[in-house]
C-alpha positions in Angstrom: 95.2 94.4 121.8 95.1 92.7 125.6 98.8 92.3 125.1 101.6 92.9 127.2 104.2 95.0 125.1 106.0 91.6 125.8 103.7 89.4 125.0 103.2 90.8 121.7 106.7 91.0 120.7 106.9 87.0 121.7 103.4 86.3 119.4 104.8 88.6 116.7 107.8 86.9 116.6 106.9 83.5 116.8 105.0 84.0 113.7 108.2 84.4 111.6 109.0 80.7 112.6 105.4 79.9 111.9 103.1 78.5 109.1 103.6 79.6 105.3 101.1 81.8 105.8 102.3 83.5 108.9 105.7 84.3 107.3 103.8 85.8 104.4 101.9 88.1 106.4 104.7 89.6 108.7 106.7 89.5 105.4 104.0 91.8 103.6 103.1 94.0 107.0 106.9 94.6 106.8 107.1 95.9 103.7 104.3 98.2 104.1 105.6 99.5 107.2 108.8 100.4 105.9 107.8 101.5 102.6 104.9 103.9 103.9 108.1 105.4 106.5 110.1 106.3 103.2 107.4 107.9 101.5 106.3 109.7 105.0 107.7 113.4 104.8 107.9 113.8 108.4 110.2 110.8 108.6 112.3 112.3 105.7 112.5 115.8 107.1 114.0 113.9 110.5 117.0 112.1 108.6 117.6 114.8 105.9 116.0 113.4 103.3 115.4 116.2 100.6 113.7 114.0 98.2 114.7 111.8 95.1 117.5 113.6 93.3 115.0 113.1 89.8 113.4 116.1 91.3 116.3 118.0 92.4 118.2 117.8 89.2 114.9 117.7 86.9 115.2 114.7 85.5 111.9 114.6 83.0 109.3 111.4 84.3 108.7 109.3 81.4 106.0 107.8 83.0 105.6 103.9 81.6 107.5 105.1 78.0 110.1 102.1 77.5 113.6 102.9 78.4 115.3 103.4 74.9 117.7 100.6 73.0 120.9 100.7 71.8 
């Protein structure tokens, strides 16, 4: 939190070239970021986003109901 905005791009950054771990962790904190923008409504009302087109065209959830076979 003492950080330069600098210096914390540099630590930040160095952890993708670091330990197992370290990738794992800016790997997972990645995905979280950018998976709690998409479901953000603010961020969807900014790019046009209108929602999933399930919900537009009322496609019916089937919830965890197998898909059906041929």
């Amino acid at each position: 939190s003492s950080l330069s905005d600098e210096e914390a791009i540099v630590y930040v950054n160095g952890w993708h070239d670091g330990t197992f771990v370290q990738r794992g962790v800016i790997t997972s904190l990645k995905v979280i970021v950018c998976v709690n923008y998409w479901r953000d409504q603010r961020a969807a009302a900014m790019i046009d986003y209108d929602g999933p087109v399930t919900e537009k065209w009322g496609v019916p959830r089937l919830g965890n109901q197998p898909l059906p076979r041929a």
